[in-house]
Each structure stands twice: as structure tokens, then as C-alpha cells.
DRENDREN-330565 format. One record per residue (C-alpha): residue number from 1; chain; x, y, z. Coordinates in nm, 3 decimals, decimal comma. Layout:
residues N
@pos:NUM; unit:A; X:X; Y:Y; Z:Z $
...
***
This chain:
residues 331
@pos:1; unit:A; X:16,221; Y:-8,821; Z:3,579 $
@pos:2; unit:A; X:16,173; Y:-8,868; Z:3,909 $
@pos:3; unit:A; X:15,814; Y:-8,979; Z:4,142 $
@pos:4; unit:A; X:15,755; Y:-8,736; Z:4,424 $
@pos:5; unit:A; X:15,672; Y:-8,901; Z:4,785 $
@pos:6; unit:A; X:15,430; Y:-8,745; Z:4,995 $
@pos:7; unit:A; X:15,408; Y:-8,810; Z:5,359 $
@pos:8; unit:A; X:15,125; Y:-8,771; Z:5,549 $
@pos:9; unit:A; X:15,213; Y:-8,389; Z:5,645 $
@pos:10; unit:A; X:15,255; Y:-8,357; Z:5,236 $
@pos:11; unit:A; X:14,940; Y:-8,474; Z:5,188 $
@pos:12; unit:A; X:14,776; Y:-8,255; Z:5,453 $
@pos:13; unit:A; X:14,956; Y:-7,951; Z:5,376 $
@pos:14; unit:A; X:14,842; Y:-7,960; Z:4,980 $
@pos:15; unit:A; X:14,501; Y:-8,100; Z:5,053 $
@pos:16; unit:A; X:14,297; Y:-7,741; Z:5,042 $
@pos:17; unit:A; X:13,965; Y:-7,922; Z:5,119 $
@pos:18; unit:A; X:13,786; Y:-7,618; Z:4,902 $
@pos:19; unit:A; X:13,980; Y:-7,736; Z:4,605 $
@pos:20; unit:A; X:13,932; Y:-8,113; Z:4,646 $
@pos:21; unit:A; X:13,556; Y:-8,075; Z:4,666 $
@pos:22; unit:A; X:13,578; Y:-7,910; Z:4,350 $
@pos:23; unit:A; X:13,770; Y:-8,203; Z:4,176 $
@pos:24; unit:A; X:13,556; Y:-8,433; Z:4,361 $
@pos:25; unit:A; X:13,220; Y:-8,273; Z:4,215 $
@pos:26; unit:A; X:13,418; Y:-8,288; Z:3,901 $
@pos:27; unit:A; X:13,471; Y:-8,660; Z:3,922 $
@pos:28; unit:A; X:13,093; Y:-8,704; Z:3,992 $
@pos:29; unit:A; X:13,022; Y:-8,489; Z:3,673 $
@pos:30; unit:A; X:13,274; Y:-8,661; Z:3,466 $
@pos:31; unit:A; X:13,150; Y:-9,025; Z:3,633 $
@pos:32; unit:A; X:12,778; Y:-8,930; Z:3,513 $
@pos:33; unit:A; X:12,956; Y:-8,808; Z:3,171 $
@pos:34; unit:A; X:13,132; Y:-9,165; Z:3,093 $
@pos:35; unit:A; X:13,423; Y:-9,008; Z:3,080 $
@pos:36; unit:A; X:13,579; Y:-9,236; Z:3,336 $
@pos:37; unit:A; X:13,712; Y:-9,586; Z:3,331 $
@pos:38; unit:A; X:13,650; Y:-9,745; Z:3,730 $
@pos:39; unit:A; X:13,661; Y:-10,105; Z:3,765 $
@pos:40; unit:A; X:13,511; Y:-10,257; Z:4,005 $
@pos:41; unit:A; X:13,695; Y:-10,245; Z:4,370 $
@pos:42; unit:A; X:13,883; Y:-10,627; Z:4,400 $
@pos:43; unit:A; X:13,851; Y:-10,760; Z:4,810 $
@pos:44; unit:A; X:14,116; Y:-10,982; Z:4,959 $
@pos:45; unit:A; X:13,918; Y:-11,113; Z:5,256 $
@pos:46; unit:A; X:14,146; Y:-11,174; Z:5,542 $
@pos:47; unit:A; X:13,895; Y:-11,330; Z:5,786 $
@pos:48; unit:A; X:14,201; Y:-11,451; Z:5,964 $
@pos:49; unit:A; X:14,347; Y:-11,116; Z:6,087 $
@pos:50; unit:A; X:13,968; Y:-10,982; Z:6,127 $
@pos:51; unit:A; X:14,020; Y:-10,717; Z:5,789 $
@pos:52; unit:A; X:14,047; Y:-10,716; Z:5,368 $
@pos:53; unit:A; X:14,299; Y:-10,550; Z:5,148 $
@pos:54; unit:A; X:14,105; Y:-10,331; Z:4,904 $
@pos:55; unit:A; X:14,292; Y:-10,239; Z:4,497 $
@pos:56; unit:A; X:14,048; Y:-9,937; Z:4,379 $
@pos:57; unit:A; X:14,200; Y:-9,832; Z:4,019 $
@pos:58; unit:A; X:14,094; Y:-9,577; Z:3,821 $
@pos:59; unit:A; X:14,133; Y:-9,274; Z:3,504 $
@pos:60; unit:A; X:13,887; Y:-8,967; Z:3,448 $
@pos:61; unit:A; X:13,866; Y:-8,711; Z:3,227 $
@pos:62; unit:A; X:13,747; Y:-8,393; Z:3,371 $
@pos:63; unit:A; X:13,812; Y:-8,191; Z:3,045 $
@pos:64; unit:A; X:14,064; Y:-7,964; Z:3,152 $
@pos:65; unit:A; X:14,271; Y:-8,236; Z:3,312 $
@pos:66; unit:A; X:14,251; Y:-8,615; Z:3,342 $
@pos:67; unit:A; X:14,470; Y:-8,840; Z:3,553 $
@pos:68; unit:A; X:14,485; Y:-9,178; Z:3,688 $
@pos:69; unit:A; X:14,616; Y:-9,370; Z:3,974 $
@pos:70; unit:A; X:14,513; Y:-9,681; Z:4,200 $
@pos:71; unit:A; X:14,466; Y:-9,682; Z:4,569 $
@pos:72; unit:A; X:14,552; Y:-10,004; Z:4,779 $
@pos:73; unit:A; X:14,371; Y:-9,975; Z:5,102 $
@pos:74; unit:A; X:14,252; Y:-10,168; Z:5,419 $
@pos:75; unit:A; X:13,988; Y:-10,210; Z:5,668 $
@pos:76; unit:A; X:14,149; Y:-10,442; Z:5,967 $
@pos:77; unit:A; X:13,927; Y:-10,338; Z:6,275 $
@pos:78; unit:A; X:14,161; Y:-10,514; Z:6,539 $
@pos:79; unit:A; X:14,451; Y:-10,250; Z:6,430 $
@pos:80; unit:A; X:14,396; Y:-9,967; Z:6,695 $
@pos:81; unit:A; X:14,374; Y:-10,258; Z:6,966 $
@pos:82; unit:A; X:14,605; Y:-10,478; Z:6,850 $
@pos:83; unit:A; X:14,888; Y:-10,272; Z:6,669 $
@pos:84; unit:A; X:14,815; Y:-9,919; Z:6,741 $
@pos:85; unit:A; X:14,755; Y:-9,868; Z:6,406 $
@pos:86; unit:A; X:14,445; Y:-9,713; Z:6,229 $
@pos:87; unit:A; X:14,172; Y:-9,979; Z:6,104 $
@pos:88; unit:A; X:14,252; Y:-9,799; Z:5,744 $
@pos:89; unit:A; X:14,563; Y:-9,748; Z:5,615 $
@pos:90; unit:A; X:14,615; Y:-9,654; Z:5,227 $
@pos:91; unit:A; X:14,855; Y:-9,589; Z:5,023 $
@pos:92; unit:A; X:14,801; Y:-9,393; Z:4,644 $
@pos:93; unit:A; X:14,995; Y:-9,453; Z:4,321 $
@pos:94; unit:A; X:14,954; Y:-9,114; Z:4,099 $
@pos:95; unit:A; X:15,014; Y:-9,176; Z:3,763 $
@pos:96; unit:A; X:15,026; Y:-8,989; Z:3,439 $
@pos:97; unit:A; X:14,729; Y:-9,133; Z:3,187 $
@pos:98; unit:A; X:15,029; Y:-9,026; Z:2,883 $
@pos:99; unit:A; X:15,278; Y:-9,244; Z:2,941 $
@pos:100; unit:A; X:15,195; Y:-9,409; Z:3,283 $
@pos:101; unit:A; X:15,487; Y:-9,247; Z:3,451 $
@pos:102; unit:A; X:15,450; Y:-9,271; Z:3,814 $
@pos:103; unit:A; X:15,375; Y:-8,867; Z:3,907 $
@pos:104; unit:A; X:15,379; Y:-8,940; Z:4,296 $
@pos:105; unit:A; X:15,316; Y:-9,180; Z:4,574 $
@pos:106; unit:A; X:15,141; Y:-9,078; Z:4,863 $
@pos:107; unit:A; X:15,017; Y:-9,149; Z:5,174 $
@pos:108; unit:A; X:14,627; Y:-9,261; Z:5,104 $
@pos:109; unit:A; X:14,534; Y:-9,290; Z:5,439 $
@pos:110; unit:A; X:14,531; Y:-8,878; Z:5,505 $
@pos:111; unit:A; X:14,375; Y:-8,887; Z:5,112 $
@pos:112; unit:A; X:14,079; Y:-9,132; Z:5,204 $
@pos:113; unit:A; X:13,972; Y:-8,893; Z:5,471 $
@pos:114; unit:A; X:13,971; Y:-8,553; Z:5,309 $
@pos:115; unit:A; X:13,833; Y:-8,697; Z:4,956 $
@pos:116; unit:A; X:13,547; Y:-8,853; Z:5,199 $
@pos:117; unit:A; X:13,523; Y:-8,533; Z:5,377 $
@pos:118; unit:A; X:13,449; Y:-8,343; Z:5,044 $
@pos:119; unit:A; X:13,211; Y:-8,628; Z:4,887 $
@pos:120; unit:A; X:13,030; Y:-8,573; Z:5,204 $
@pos:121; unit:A; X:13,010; Y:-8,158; Z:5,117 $
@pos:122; unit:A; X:12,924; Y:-8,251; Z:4,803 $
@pos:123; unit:A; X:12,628; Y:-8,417; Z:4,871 $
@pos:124; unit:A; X:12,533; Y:-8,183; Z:5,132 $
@pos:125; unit:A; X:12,559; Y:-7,923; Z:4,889 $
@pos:126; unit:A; X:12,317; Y:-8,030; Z:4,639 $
@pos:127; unit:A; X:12,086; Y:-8,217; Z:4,929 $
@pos:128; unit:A; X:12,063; Y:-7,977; Z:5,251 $
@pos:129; unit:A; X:11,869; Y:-7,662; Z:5,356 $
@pos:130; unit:A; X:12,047; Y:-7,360; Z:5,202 $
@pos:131; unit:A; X:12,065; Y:-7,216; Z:5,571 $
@pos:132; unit:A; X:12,153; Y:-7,529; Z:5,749 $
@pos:133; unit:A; X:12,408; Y:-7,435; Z:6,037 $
@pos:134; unit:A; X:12,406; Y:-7,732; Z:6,279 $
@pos:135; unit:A; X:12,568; Y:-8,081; Z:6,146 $
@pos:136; unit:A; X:12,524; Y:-8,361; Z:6,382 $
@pos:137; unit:A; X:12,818; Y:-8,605; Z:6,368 $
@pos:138; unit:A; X:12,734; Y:-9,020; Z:6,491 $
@pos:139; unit:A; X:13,095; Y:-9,182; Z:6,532 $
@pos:140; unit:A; X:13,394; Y:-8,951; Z:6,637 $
@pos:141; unit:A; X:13,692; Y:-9,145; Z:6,488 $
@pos:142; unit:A; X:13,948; Y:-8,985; Z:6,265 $
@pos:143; unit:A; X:13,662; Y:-8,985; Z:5,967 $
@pos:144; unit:A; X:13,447; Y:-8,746; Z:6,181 $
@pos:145; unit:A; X:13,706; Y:-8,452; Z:6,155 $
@pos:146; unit:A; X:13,715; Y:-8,412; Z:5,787 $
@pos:147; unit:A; X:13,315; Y:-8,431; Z:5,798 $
@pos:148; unit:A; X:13,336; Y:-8,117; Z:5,948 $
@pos:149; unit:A; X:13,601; Y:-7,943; Z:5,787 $
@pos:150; unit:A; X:13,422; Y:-8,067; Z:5,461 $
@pos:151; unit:A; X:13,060; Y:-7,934; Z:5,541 $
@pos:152; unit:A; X:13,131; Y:-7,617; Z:5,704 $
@pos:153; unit:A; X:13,315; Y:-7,535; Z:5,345 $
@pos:154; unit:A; X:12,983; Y:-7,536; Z:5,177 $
@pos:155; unit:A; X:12,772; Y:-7,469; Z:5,475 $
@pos:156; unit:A; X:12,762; Y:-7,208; Z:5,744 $
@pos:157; unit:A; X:12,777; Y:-7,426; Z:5,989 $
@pos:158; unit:A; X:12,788; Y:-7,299; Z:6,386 $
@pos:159; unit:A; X:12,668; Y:-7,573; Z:6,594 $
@pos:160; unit:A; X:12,820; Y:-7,922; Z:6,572 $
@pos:161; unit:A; X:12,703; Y:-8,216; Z:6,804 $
@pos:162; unit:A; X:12,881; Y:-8,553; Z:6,793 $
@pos:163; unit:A; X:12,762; Y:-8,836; Z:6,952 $
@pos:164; unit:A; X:13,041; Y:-9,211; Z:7,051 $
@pos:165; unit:A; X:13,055; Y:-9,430; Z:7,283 $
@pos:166; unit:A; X:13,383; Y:-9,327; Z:7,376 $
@pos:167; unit:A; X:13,398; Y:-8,992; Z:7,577 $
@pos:168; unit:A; X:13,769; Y:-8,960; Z:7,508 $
@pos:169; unit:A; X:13,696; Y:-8,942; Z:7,169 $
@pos:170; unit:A; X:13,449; Y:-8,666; Z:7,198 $
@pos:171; unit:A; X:13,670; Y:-8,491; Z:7,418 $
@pos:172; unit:A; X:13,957; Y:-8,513; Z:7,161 $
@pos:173; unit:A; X:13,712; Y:-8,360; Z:6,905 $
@pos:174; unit:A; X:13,613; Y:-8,053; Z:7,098 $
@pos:175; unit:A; X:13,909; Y:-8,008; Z:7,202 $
@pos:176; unit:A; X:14,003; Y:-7,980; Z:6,761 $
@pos:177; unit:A; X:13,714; Y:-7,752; Z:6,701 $
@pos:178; unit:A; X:13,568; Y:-7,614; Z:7,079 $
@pos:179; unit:A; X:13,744; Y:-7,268; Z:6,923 $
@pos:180; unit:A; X:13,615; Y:-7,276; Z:6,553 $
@pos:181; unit:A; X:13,210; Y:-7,391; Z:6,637 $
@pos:182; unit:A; X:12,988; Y:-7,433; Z:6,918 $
@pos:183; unit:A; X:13,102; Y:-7,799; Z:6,930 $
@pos:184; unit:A; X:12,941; Y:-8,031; Z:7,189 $
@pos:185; unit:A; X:12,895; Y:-8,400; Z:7,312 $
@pos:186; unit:A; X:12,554; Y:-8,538; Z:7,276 $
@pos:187; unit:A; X:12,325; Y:-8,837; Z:7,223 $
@pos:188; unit:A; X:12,237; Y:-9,011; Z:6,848 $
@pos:189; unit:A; X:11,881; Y:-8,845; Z:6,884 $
@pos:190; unit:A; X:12,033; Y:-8,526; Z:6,983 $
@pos:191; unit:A; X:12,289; Y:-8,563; Z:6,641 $
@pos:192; unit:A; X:12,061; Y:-8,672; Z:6,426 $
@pos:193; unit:A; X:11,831; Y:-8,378; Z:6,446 $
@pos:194; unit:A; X:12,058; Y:-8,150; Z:6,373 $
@pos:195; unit:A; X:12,025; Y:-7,967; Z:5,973 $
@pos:196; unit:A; X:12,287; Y:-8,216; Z:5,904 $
@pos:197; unit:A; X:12,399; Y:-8,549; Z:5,989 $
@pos:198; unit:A; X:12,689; Y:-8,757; Z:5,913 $
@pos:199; unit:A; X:12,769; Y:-9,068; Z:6,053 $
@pos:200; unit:A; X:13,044; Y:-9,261; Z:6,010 $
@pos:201; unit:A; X:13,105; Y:-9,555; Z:6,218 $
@pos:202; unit:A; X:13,131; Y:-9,937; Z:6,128 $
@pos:203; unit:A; X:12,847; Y:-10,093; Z:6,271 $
@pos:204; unit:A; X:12,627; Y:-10,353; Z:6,199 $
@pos:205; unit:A; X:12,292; Y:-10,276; Z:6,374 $
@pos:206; unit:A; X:12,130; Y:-9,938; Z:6,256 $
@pos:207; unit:A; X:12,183; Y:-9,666; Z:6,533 $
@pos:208; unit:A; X:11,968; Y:-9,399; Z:6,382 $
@pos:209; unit:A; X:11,579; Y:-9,417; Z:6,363 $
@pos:210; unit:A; X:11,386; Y:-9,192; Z:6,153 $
@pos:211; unit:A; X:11,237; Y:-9,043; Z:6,489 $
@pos:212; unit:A; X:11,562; Y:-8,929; Z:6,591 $
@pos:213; unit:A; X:11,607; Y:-8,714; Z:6,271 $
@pos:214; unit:A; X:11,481; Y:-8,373; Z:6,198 $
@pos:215; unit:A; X:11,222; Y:-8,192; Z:5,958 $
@pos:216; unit:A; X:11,473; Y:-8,132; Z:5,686 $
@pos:217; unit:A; X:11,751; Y:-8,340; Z:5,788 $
@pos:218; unit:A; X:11,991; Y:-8,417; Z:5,524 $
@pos:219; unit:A; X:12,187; Y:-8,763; Z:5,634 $
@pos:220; unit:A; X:12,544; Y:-8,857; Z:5,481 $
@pos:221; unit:A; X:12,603; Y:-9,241; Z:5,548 $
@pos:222; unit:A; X:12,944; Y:-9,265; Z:5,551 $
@pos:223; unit:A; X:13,031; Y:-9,541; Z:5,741 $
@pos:224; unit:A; X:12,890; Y:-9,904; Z:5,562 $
@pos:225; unit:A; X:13,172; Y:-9,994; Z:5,295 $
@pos:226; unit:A; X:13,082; Y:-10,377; Z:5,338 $
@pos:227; unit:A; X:12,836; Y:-10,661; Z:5,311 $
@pos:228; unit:A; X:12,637; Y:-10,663; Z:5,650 $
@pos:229; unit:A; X:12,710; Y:-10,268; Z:5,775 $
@pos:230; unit:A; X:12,434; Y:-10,088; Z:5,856 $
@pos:231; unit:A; X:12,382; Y:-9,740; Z:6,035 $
@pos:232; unit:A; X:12,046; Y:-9,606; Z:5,937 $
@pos:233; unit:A; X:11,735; Y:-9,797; Z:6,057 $
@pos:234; unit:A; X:11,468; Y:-9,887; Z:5,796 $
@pos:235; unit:A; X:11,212; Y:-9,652; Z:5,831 $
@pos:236; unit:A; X:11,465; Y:-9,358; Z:5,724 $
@pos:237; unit:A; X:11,629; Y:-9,476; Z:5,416 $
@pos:238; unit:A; X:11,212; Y:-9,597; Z:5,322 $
@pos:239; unit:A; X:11,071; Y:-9,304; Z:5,387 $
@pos:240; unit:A; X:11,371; Y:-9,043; Z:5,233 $
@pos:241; unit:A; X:11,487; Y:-8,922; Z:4,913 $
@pos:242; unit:A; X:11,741; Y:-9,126; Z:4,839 $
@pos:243; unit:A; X:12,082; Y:-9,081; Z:4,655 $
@pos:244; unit:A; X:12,327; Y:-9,320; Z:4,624 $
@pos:245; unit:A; X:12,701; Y:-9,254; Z:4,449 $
@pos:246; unit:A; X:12,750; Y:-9,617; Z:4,265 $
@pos:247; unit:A; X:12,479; Y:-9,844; Z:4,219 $
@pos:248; unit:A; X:12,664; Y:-10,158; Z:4,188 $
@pos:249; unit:A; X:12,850; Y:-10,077; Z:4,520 $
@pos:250; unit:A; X:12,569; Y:-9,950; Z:4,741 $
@pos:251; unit:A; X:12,374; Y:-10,243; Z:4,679 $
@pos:252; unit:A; X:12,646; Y:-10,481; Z:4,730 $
@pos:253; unit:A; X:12,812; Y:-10,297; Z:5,021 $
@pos:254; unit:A; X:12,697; Y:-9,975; Z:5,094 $
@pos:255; unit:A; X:12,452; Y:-9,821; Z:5,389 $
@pos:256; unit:A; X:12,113; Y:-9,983; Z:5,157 $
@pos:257; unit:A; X:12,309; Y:-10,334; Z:5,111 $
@pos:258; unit:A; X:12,105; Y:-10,478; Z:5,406 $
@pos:259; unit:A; X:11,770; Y:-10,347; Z:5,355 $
@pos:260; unit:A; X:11,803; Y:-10,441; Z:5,002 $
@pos:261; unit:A; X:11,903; Y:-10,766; Z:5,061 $
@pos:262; unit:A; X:11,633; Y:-10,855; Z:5,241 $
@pos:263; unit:A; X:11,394; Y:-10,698; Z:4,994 $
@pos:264; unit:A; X:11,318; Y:-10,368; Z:5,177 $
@pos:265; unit:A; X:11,438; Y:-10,141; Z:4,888 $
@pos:266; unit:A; X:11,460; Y:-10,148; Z:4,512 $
@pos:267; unit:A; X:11,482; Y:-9,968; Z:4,249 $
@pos:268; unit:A; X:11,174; Y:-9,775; Z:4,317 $
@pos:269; unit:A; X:11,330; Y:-9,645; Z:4,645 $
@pos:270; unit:A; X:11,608; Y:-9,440; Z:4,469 $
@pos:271; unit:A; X:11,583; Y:-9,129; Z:4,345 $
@pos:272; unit:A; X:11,945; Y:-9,154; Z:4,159 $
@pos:273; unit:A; X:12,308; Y:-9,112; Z:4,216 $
@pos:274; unit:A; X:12,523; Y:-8,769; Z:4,297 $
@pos:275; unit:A; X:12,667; Y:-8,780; Z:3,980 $
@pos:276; unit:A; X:12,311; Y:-8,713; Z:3,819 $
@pos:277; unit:A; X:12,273; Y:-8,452; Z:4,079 $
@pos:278; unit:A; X:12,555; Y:-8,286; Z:4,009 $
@pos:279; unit:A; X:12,548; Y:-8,292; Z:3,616 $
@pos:280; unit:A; X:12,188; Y:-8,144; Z:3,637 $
@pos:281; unit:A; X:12,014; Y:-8,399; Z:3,497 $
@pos:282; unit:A; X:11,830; Y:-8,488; Z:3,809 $
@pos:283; unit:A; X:11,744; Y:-8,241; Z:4,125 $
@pos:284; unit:A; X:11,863; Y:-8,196; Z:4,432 $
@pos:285; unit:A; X:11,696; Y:-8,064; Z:4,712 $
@pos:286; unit:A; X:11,300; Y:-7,900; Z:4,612 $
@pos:287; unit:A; X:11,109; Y:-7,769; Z:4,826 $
@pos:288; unit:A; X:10,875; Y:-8,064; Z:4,885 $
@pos:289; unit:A; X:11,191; Y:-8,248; Z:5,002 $
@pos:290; unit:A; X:11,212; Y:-8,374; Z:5,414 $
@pos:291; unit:A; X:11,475; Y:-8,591; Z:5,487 $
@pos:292; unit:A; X:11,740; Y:-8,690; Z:5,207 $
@pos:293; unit:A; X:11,981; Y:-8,962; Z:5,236 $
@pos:294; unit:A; X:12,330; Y:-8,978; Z:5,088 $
@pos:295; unit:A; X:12,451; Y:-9,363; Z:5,051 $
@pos:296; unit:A; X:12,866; Y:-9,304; Z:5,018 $
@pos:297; unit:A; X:13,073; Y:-9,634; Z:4,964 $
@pos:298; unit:A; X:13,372; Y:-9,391; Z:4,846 $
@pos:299; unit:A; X:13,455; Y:-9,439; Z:4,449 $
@pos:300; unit:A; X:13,813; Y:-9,466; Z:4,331 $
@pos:301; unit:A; X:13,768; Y:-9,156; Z:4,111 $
@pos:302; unit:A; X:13,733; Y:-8,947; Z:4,438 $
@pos:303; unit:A; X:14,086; Y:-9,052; Z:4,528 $
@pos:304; unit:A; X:14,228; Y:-8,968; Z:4,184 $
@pos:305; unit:A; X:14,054; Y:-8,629; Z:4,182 $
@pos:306; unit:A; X:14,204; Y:-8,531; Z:4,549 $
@pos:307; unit:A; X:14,576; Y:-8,717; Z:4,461 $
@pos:308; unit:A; X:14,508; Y:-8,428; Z:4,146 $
@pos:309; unit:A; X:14,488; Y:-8,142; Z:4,379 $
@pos:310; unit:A; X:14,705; Y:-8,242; Z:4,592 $
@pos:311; unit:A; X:14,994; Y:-8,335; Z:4,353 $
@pos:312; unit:A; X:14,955; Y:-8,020; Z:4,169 $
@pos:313; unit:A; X:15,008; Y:-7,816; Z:4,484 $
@pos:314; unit:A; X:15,290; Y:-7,995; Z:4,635 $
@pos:315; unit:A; X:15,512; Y:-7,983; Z:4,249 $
@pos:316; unit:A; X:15,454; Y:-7,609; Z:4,207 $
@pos:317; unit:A; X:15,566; Y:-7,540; Z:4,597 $
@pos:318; unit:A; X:15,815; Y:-7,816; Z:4,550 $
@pos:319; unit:A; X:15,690; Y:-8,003; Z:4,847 $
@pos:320; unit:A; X:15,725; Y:-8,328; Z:4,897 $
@pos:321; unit:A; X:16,053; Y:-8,587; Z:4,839 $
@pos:322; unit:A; X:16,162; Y:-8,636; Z:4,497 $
@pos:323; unit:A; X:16,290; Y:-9,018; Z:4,399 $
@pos:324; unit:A; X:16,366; Y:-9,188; Z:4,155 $
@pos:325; unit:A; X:16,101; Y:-9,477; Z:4,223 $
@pos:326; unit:A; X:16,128; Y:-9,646; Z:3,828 $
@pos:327; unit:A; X:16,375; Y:-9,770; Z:3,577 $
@pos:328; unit:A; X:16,335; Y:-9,521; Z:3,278 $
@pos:329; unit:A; X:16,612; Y:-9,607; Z:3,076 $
@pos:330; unit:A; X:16,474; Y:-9,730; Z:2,703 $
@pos:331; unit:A; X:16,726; Y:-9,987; Z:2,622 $
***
């Protein structure tokens, strides 16, 4: 037997984004189910070389498949800078639940995107306007491109606006997409009042105020995945509907860890997680909704669920490198 390597073009080529939301709103179902087994994500703080090393293991069952695999990931923000590297880099062990036979390893930096890309969808599925066609995007980093190519699955999307500091990085991004959408530069304000807005950037002072956001607006926070991070300001994650994906890890480290922290939200303040959502046992978007919040600190079953899809395209098209990665002999 043999473990099949997947570079980054692998993993892009065999990540069909419509097919990984599916398996992602399968992992949510199967998460709300208990028919997954997702300890905890383990930090090794790094404080030296300004980032943490991140082990996210888990197994789901999805009932017509299950599978299991860990992801060992990063966040060093000096990288770009320093190393011209990105600030995440991850790398996926896909394994078979039977016998723990190592199905593939692949690059999980390419897989963190797209599976973040399609929780985003997900959420903006369940939480947006049925007829929501402009997305606003706060933070035009790599993360911002598979926001897009996530949303407009589920969403007729034809206006995008994205709002950065750094105009090369807006340029870069309509240049990807001037031909696809009407894709322009803008402000926060003019982002955040579009149908929908992601943002995904790793700040620590809220950028978006709850006057800058629409009507209707439904808001993926994307971008707080630690202790102290913090996009939204108060007054929008108070005032929305609020759904969160884990509530261990949103209250520890995703976009509500501040506010709670400091005593601005509890328990009250949420109206459930995705998973509920998605397994119908809670609603999504009513009629009487405004502006809904999704709180996304990224669960390890998302990564299994898009490693699935993307495994299972790349053995049937025989893409990919096999190798023989593992002793197998039984002595």
C-alpha cells in the first residue's frame, strides 16, 4: 500500500469548492449528530519567533463515509516579512479510520483556505438574504479569494467590494476576479454594507461598527483564531443574531473571545452554533432577522471533510504522487 502526496496544485486541482461545502455542511450535521470525535486544538506558543504551531485531530462519521486525519498548522505573522513565507502554513495527514493506514498527505495550507472558504458559504447559506448579490470582503490576503469563490457558489453574487490597507493587494484581487464580478476597491463602511460581509484579517482592534453594516447584512468573522483578536466592534455582535461554530473555541479564541471576556456577551447573546442550523434543529435566517453574525474559529472536522473530497478525486483521476510513506510489513 502506498500514501498518495498531494502538492499544492493536487490539492487545488481536486478541491471542487461545490463538493467541499457539501462535506463541510456534512461535518456540521454530523458535529451536531455526535457522530464525531474532535479534541480540543493543542497550541505551542512560540512567543519567540512572534507565531504557535497548532495539532487539530479529528474522525467523523457522515453516514455514507467517515474518515479521519490531523492537521498540523501555524500562524507566524513575521513570515511574509521575514521569510517570504505565508503567516499559515499546514500540512494534512489523511488517514483511514479502519486500520489507520495513512490514505494521503497533503499540502494543508491550500486545504485551510478552501475548507474556510466553504464554512464561510455555509453559513451564508443558512444566514443571508436569499437574493443577496453583493459580498463585501475586509482584509484581501490569500483567505479573501476563497471567500469569494465560496459565497458566489451558494449566492448569486455580482458585486464584490474589498476593502486593505494595502492597495497592491486589492489590485492583485481585481485583477483575479475584475472578469468574473463587478469587483472593486473600497472603504470598511463601503464593505460592510454590502448583502454580505466577510472579513478576514488578524487584528486586534475591531474595524467594523454596526453603523457601517447594512439592513440585512449577514457578517462571516473569519479572521480571530486567538486570545485577544477582534474584528467586529461591540455594538454588532450585541445587537445581531448570533451563531457561533464551537462554543468552547469561540469563547476562548474566536471573534466573541474579547467581548466575552470582558463580560459583554454570554450565553444569552447566542442564538446557537451552525451545526444546529444546519441539522434543523434551530433556524436560520426568518424574516424578523437584520444583521446575523457568523463566529468561525475553523474546526478540525472541516479539514477532514475537504482532505475527503479532495482525496477521493485525486485516487480515481490518479492524481497526485504515490509513496510508500510507512513500514507495512507484519513481522
Amino acid at each position: 500500500m502506498e500514501t498518495l502526496l498531494l502538492n499544492p496544485g493536487d490539492v487545488d486541482e481536486n478541491a471542487d469548492m461545490a463538493e467541499i461545502i457539501v462535506a463541510v455542511e456534512e461535518a456540521f450535521a454530523a458535529y451536531e449528530a455526535g457522530r464525531v470525535q474532535m479534541p480540543a486544538k493543542s497550541y505551542i506558543d512560540l512567543p519567540e519567533y512572534n507565531g504557535d504551531f497548532r495539532s487539530m485531530p479529528a474522525y467523523m462519521d457522515a453516514g455514507e463515509w467517515d474518515a479521519a486525519g490531523i492537521k498540523w498548522v501555524n500562524v507566524h505573522t513575521d513570515n511574509p516579512e521575514e521569510y517570504d513565507l505565508p503567516t499559515v502554513l499546514g500540512t494534512m495527514i489523511y488517514s483511514d479510520p479502519r486500520n489507520a493506514f495513512p490514505l494521503a498527505v497533503m499540502d494543508g495550507t491550500t486545504l485551510t483556505r478552501k475548507r474556510t472558504g466553504a464554512a464561510a458559504a455555509v453559513a451564508t447559506d443558512h444566514l443571508a438574504i436569499e437574493d443577496a448579490s453583493s459580498l463585501g470582503i475586509v482584509g484581501a490576503g490569500v483567505q479573501s479569494y476563497t471567500q469569494l469563490e465560496g459565497i458566489s457558489t451558494v449566492r448569486d453574487v455580482e458585486t464584490v467590494v474589498v476593502a486593505d490597507k494595502r492597495e497592491a493587494a486589492i489590485e492583485a484581487f481585481v485583477d483575479r476576479f475584475g472578469e468574473e464580478f463587478d469587483v472593486r476597491g473600497g472603504s470598511i463602511a463601503e464593505a460592510a454594507s454590502c448583502d454580505v460581509l466577510s472579513t478576514v484579517t488578524p487584528v486586534e482592534s475591531p474595524l467594523v461598527s454596526a453603523d457601517d453594516l447594512g439592513e440585512h447584512t449577514h457578517v462571516n468573522a473569519m479572521g480571530a483564531d486567538a486570545p485577544g483578536k477582534n474584528e467586529l466592534a461591540p455594538d454588532v455582535v450585541t445587537s445581531a443574531k448570533l451563531v457561533i461554530d464551537d462554543y468552547e473555541q469561540c469563547t476562548h479564541s474566536g471573534e466573541i473571545n474579547v467581548p466575552w471576556s470582558e463580560g459583554v456577551l454570554t450565553d444569552d447573546d447566542l442564538d446557537g452554533e451552525l451545526g444546529q442550523i444546519v441539522a434543523g434543529k434551530r433556524e436560520g435566517r426568518t424574516a424578523a432577522d437584520g444583521v446575523t453574525v457568523f463566529d468561525s474559529t475553523g474546526l478540525a472536522i472541516q479539514d477532514v471533510a475537504a482532505a475527503h473530497v479532495v482525496y477521493e478525486r485525486a485516487n480515481e483521476d490518479e492524481k497526485g504522487t504515490p509513496y510508500g510513506l510507512v513500514d507495512t510489513r507484519v513481522r
